[in-house]
C-alpha positions as CSV (number, residue, x, y, z in Angstrom):
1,X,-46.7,-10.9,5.9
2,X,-43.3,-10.4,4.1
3,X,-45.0,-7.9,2.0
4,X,-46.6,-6.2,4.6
5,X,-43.4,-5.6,6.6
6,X,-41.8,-4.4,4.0
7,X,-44.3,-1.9,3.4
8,X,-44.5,-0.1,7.2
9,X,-40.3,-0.1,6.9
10,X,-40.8,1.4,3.2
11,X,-42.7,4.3,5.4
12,X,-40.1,5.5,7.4
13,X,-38.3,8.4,5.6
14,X,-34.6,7.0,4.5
15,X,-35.9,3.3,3.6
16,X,-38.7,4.2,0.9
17,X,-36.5,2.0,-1.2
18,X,-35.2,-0.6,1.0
19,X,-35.1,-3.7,0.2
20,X,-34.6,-6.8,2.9
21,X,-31.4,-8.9,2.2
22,X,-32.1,-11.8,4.6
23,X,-34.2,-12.8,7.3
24,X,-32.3,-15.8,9.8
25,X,-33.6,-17.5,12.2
26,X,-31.3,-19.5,14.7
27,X,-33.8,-21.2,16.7
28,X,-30.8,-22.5,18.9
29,X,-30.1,-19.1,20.5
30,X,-34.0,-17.8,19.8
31,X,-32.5,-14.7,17.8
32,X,-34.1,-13.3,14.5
33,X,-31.7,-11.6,12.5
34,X,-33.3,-8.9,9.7
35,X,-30.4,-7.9,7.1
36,X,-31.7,-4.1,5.4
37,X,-30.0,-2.7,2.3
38,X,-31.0,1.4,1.7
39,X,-29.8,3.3,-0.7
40,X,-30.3,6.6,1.2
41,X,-28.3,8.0,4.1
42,X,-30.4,6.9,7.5
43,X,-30.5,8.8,10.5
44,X,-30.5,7.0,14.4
45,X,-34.0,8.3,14.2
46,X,-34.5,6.7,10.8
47,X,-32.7,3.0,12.5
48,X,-35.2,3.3,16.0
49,X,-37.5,3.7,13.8
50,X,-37.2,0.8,11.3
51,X,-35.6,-1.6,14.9
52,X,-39.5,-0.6,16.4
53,X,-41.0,-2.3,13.1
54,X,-38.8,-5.6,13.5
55,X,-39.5,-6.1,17.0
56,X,-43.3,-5.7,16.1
57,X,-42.8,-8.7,13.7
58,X,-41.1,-10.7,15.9
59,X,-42.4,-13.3,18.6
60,X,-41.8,-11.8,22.3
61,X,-39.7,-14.9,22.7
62,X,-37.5,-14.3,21.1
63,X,-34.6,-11.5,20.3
64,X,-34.2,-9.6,17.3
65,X,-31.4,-7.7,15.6
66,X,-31.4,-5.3,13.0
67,X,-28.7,-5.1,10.8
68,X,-28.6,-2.0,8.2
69,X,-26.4,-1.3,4.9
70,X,-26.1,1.3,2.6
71,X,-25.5,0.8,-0.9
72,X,-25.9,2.7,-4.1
73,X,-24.6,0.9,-7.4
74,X,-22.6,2.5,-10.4
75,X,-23.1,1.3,-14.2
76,X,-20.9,-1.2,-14.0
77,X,-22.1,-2.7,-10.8
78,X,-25.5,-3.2,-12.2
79,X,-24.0,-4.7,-15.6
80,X,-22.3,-7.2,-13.9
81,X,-25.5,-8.1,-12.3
82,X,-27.1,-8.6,-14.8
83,X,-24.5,-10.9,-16.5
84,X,-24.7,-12.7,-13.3
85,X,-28.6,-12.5,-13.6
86,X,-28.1,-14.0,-17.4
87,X,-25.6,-16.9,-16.4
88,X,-28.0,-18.2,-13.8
89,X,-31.5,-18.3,-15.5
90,X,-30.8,-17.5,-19.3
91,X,-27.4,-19.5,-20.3
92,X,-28.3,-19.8,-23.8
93,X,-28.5,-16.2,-23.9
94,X,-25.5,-15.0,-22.1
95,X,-23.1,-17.3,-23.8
96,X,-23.8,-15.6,-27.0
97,X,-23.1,-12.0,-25.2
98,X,-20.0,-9.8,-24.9
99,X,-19.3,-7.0,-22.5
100,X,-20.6,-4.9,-25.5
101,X,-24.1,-6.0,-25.8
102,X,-25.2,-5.0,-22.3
103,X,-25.5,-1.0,-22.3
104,X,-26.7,0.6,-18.6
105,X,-27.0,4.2,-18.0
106,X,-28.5,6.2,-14.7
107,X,-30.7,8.4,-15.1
108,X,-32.8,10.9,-12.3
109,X,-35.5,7.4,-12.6
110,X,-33.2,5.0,-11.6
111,X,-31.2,2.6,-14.2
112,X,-31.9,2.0,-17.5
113,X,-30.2,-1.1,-19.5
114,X,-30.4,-2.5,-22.7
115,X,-29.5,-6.4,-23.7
116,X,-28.6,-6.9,-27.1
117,X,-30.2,-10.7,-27.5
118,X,-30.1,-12.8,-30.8
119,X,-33.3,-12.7,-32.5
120,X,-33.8,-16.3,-32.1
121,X,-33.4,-15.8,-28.1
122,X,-35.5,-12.8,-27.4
123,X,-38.0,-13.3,-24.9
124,X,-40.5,-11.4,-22.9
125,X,-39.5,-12.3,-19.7
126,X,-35.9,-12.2,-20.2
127,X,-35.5,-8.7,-19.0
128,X,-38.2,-9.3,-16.7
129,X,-36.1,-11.2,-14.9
130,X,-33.5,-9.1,-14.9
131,X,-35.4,-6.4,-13.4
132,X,-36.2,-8.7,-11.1
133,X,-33.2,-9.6,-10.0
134,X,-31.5,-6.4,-9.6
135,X,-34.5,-5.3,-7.3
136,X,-33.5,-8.3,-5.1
137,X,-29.9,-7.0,-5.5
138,X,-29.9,-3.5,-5.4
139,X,-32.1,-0.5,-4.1
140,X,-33.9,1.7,-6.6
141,X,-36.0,1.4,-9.5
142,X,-34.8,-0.7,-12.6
143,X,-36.0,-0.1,-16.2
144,X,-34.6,-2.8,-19.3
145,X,-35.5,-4.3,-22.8
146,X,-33.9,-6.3,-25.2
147,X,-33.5,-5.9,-28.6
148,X,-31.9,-7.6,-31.6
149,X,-28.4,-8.1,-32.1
150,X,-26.9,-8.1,-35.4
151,X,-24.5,-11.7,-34.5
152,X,-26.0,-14.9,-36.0
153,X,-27.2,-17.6,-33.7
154,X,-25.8,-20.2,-36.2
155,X,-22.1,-19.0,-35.4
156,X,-22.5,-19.4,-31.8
157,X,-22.1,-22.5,-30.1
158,X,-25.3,-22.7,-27.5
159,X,-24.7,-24.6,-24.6
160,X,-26.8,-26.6,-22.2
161,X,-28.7,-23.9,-19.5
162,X,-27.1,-25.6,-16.5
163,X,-27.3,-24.1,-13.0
164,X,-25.6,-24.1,-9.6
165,X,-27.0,-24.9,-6.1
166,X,-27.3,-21.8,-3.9
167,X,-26.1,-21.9,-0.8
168,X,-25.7,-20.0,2.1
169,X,-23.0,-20.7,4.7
170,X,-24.1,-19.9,8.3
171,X,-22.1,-17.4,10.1
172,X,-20.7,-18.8,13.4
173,X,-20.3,-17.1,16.7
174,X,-19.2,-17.8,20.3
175,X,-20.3,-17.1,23.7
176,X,-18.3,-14.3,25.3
177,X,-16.5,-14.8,28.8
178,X,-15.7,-12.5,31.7
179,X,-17.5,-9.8,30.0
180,X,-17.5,-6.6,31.9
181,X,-17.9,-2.9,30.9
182,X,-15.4,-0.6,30.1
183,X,-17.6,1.9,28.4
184,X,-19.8,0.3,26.5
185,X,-23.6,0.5,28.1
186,X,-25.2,-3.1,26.5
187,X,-23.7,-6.1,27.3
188,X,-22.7,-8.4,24.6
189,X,-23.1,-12.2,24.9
190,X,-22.1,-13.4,21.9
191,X,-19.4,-12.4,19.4
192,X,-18.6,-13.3,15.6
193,X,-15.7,-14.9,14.5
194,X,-13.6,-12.7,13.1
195,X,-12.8,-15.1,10.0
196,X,-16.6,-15.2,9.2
197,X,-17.1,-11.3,9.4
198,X,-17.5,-11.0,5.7
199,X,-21.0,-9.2,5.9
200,X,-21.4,-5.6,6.3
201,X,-23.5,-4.4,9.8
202,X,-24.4,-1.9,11.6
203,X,-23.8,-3.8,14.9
204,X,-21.2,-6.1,14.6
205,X,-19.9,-7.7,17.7
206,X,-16.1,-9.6,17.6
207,X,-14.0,-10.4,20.6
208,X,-10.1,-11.1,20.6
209,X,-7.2,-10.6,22.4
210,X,-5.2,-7.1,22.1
211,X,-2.1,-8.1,19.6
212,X,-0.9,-4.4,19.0
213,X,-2.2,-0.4,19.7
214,X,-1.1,2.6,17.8
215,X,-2.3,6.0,18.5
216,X,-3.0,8.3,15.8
217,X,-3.9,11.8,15.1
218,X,-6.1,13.4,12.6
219,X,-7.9,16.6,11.9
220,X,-11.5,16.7,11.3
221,X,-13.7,19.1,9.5
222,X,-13.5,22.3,11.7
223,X,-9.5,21.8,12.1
224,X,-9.2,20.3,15.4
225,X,-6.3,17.7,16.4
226,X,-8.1,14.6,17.8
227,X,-6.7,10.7,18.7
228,X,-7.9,7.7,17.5
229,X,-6.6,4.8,18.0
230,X,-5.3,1.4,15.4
231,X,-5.8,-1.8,16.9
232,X,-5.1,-5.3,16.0
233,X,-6.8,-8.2,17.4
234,X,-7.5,-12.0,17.1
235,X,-9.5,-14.9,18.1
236,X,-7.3,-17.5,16.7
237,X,-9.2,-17.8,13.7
238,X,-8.2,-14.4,11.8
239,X,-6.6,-11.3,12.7
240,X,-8.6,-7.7,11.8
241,X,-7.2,-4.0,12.0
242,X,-9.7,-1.8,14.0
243,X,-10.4,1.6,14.2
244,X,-11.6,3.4,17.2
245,X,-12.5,7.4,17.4
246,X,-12.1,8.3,21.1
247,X,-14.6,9.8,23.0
248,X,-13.4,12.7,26.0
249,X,-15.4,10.8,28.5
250,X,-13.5,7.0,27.7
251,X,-10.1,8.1,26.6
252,X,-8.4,7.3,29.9
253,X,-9.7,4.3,30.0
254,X,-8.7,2.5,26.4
255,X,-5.4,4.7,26.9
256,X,-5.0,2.4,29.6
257,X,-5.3,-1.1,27.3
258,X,-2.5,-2.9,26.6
259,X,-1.0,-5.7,24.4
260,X,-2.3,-8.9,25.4
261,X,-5.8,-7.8,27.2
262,X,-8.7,-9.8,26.0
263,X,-11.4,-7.3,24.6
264,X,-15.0,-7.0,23.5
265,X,-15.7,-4.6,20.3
266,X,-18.7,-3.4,19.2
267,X,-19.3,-1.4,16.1
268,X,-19.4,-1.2,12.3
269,X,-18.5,-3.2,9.4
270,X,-18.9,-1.6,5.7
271,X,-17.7,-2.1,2.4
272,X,-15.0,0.6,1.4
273,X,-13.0,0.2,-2.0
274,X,-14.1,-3.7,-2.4
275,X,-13.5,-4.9,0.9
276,X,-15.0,-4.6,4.4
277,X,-13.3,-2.6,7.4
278,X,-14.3,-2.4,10.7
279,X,-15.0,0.7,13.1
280,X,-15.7,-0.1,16.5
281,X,-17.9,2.8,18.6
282,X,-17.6,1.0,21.9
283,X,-14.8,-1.5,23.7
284,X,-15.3,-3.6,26.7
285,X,-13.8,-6.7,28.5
286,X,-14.4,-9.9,27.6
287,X,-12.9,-13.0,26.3
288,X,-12.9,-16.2,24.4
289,X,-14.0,-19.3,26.0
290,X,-11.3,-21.9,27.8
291,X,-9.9,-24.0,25.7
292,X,-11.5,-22.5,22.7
293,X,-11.7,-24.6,19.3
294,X,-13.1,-22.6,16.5
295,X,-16.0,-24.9,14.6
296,X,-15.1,-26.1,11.4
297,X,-16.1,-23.9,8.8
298,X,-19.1,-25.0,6.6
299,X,-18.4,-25.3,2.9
300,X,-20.7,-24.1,-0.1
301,X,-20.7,-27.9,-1.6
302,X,-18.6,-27.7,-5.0
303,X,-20.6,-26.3,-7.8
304,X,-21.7,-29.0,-10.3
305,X,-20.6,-26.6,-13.6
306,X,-17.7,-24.8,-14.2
307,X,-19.7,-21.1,-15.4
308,X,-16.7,-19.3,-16.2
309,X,-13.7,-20.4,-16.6
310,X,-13.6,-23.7,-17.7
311,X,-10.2,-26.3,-17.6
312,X,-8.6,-27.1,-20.8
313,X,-7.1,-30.7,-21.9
314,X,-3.5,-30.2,-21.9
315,X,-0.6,-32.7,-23.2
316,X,3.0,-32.1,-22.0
317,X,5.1,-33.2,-25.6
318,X,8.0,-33.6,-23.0
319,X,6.1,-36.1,-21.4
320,X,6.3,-38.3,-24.5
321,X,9.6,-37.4,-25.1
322,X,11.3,-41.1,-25.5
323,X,14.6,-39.3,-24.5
324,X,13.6,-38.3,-21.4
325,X,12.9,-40.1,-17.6
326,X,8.8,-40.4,-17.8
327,X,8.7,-42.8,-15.9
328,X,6.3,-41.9,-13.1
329,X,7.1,-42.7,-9.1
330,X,4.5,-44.9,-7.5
331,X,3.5,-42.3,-4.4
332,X,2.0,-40.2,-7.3
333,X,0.0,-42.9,-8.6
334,X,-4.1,-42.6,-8.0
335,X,-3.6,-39.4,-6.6
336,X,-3.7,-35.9,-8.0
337,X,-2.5,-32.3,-7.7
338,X,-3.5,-28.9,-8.7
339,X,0.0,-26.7,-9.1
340,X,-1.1,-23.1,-9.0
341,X,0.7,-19.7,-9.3
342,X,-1.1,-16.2,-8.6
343,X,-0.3,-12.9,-10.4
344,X,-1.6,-10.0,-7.7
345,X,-1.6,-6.0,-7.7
346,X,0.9,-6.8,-4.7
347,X,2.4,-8.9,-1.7
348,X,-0.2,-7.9,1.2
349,X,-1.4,-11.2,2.0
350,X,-3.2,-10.2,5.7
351,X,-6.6,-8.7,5.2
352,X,-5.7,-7.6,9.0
353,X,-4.2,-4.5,7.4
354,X,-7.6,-3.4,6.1
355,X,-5.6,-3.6,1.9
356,X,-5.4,-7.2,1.3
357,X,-4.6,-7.3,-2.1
358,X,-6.0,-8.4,-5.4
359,X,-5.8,-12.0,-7.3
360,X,-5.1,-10.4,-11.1
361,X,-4.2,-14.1,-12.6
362,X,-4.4,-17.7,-12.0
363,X,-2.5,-20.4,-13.7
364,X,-3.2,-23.6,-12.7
365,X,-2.3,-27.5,-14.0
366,X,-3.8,-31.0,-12.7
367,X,-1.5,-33.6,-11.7
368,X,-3.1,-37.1,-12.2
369,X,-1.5,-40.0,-12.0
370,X,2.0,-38.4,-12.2
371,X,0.7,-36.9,-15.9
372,X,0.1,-33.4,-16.8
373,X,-3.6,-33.2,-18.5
374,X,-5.5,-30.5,-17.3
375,X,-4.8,-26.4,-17.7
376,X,-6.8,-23.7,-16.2
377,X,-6.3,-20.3,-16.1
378,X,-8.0,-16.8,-16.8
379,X,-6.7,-13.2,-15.8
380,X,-9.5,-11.6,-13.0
381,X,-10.4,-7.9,-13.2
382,X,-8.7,-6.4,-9.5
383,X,-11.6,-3.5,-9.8
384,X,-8.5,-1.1,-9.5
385,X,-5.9,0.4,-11.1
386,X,-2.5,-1.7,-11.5
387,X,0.7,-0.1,-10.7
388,X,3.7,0.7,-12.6
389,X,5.6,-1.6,-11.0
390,X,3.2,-4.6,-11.1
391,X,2.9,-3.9,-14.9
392,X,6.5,-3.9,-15.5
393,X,6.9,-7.0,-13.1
394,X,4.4,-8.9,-15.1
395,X,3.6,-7.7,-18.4
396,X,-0.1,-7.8,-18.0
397,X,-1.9,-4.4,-18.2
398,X,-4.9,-2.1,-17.7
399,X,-6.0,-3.4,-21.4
400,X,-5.8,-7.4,-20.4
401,X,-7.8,-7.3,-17.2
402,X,-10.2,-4.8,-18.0
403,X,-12.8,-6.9,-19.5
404,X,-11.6,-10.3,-16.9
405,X,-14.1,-11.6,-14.9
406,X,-14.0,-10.7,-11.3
407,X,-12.9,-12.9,-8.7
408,X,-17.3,-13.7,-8.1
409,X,-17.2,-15.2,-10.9
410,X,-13.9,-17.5,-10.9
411,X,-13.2,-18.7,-8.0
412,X,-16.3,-21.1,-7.6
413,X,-14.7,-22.5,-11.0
414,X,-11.5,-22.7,-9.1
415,X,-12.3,-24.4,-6.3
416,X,-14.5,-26.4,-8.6
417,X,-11.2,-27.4,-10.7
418,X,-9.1,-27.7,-6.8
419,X,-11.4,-30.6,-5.7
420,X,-10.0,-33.7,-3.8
421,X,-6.7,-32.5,-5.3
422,X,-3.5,-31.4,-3.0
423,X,-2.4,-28.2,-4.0
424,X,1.1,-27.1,-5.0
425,X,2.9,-24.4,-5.3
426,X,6.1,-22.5,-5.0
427,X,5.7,-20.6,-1.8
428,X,2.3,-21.6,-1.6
429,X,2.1,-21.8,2.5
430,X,3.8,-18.1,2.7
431,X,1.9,-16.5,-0.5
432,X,-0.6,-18.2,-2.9
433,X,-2.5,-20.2,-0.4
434,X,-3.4,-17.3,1.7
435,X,-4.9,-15.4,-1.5
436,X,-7.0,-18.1,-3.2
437,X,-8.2,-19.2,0.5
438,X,-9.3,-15.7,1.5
439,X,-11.4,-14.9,-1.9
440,X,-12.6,-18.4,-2.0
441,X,-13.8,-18.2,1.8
442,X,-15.6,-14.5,0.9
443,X,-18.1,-16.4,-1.2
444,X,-18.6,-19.2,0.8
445,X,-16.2,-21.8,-0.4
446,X,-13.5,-23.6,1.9
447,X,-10.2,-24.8,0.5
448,X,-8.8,-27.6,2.6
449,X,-5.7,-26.8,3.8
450,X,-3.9,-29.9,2.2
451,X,-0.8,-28.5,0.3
452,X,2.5,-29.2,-0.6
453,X,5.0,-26.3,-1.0
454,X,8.1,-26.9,-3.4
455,X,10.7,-24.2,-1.8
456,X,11.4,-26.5,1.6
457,X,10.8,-29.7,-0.8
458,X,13.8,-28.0,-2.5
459,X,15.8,-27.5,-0.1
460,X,15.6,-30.6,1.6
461,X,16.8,-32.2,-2.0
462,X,19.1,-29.8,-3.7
463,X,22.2,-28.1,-2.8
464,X,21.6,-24.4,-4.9
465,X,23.0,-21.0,-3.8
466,X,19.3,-19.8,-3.1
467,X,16.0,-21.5,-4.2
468,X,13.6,-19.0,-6.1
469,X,11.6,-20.6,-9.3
470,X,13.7,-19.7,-12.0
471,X,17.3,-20.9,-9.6
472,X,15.4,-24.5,-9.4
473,X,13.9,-24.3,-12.9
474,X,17.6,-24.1,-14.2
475,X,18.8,-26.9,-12.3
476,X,16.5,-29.8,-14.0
477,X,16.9,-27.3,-17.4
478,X,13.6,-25.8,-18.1
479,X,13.2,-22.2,-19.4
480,X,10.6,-20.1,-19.1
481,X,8.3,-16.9,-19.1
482,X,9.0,-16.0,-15.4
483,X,6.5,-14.0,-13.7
484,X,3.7,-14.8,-15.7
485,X,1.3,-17.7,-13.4
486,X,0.7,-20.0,-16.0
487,X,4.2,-20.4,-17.2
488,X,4.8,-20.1,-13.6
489,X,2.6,-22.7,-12.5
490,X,3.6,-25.1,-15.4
491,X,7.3,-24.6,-14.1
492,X,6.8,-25.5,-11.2
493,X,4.4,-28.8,-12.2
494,X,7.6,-30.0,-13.8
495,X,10.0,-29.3,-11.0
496,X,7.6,-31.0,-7.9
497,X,7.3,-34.0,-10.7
498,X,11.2,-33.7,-10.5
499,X,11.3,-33.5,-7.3
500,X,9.4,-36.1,-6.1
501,X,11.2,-38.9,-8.4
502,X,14.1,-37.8,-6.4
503,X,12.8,-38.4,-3.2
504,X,10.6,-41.1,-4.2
505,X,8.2,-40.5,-1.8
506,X,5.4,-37.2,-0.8
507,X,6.3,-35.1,1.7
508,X,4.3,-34.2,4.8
509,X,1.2,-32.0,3.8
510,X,1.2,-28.4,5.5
């Protein structure tokens, strides 16, 4: 039946390569929810056509939504596919690779790729595959081989093929209040929350109240002067930046919104330089419901291997140091800690703004019983260019990210390495928390908020003229490479350690 769907929406002109992302069911609200992916511009033509199809698959009983994206992949899209395609069904194989031995080039067919494999490893159905899944991934037609490598299987270490449990965390939603139109013509009952809208969609729905408006000008194609308008919103569980293009007939009317009304948008989410923004084509009234408690998010359960970046065993010489104070207070016994510091492209924090921006390293060290044993850190590729000032800040470069993994690929290994620990940091409420909670929530995985953050510990316990890393790093005597996060992140290890044997006793988590 699959099959045969896919075949009448392969018909209409604009989704001859379409492929279908996902088909939900919530039986709860008797909604079926089909997620497209094209690789050719569509028309509104093109979308009736393909929304007539869906509905003709679908019982009467129930309601259907058609949700449409548009993606075409570059080289390196498609070879990091394919090492993701490797790590999950061939690890023996893509241990023994480097970026080097996967070649991709586009051609007026489609793709064509080459895996250098070790001749002990080839198979036949190794780029099968592969082929495979890049069709489930991407639109278009896929053509790959392997070949021999010159390496030597004996120098490799092969490990064990192990495998994580997919998972796919539902999307949650409330029902809308009060709704009423303002110029909209379909009435929305339900709206997404705005901390799960992660997905891109043709027709997303999200409801908040009004926190600020800006009006804007811009010229368009044939010179005119027109408005649109920037506004921020929230439903208490994120806050987004919208835009909205005015129409002549409806101007009046949203020039007549203000701070603080309660709203109803409806529009357009899509993927522009990595992340997702949202364009809303129509805004009505409506609002959350009384008393409103956002459900607690579903996790992605912790990932039995680490894939990528695995944690190191780690021994602190200081800690054996018979000259120094090691012994270890009692409230850190049986428990444990991750202290982590992040290296980023900048300080934008909010995704609100539309620029949130990018994790470039983690430095990390486990706590356990009061001792120091466990490092993990890697640098993470930003998919952008770093600035001058960045590069002078940190000392990392185009040249040592480059070739990093992406964030995909470490933070399930983080949050992996983070589990039934309380995290530390130094501004981690204000900074580091926000980062690795937003990139771990994008792919499904939710960080308990249980942290500790070592600026107010350090207030409440030291007298210093201000209380940055390197002010309380000099008070208990330890030098370091400053603005580097695992020095960081080791740093400040040592100082909550410090810290607490002053206080003798854990503060209140945040």
């Amino acid at each position: 039946m699959t099959e045969q769907f896919l075949k009448e929406i392969r018909s209409i002109e604009s989704f001859s390569n379409s492929i279908i992302n996902s088909i939900v069911l919530d039986s709860g609200k008797k909604l079926v929810t089909v997620k497209l992916v094209t690789d050719k511009v569509f028309t509104e033509e093109n979308r009736v056509a393909a929304e007539k199809t869906v509905r003709a698959y679908v019982p009467e009983f129930f309601r259907c939504m058609l949700e449409i994206s548009k993606l075409t992949p570059d080289c390196e899209m498609v070879k990091n596919k394919i090492t993701e395609a490797l790590n999950n069904n061939f690890r023996a194989v893509s241990v023994t690779l480097g970026k080097q031995d996967i070649k991709v080039k586009k051609s007026e067919l489609g793709f064509e790729y080459i895996i250098y494999v070790m001749p002990s490893l080839i198979s036949n159905g190794i780029s099968d595959a592969v082929t495979a899944y890049l069709k489930k991934c991407y639109c278009g037609e896929f053509f790959g081989r392997c070949e021999k490598s010159s390496k030597f299987a004996q120098e490799i270490e092969i490990e064990e093929e192990h495998e994580n449990i997919e998972f796919e965390v539902p999307i949650r939603s409330f029902k809308i209040e009060g709704f009423s139109f303002l110029e909209g013509s379909e009435k929305q009952d339900t709206a997404t929350y705005m901390s799960d809208l992660n997905f891109e969609s043709e027709k997303a729905v999200v409801c908040g109240s009004i926190e600020d408006i800006q009006e804007r000008k811009y010229t368009n194609s044939k010179n005119e002067e027109k408005t649109y308008y920037s506004f921020t919103v929230t439903d208490t569980t994120a806050v987004m930046r919208v835009t909205y293009f005015t129409r002549q007939r409806s101007i009046d009317k949203i020039r007549a919104l203000k701070v603080g009304d309660d709203i109803v948008m409806t529009g357009k989410s899509e993927l522009y330089k990595g992340f997702l923004r949202f364009t809303a084509n129509t805004i009505d009234y409506g609002s959350l419901p009384k008393n409103f408690v956002p459900e607690k998010r579903v996790s992605k359960p912790v990932p039995k291997y680490y894939l990528t970046v695995k944690p190191q065993p780690f021994t602190d010489v200081s800690q054996a140091d018979m000259f120094s104070d090691t012994s270890v207070p009692a409230c850190l016994k049986g428990r444990t800690f991750v202290v982590f510091d992040l290296e980023t492209t900048g300080l934008n924090s909010a995704p609100s703004s539309g620029n949130m921006d990018r994790i470039i390293e983690i430095g990390a060290y486990k706590i356990t019983d009061g001792v120091i044993g466990e490092s993990f850190t890697t640098f993470i590729n930003p998919r952008k260019k770093l600035s001058e000032e960045i590069i002078n800040l940190t000392g990392i470069t185009e040249d040592m990210v480059k070739d990093a993994p992406a964030y995909e690929q470490v933070m399930p290994d983080f949050f992996k390495f983070c589990d039934g620990s309380v995290l530390v940091g130094h501004n981690i409420a204000g900074f580091d928390f926000k980062f690795v909670d937003y990139y771990c929530a994008k792919l499904g995985y939710m960080l308990e908020r249980k942290i500790i953050d070592t600026i107010p510990l350090s207030q409440e316990l030291l007298f210093l003229s201000n209380y940055k890393l390197n002010t309380v790093a000099d008070k208990f005597g330890i030098t370091f490479n400053h603005h580097r996060a695992i020095d960081d992140a080791y740093v400040t290890a040592k100082i909550f350690i410090e810290l607490i044997k002053i206080k003798k006793s854990l503060p209140k988590l945040q």
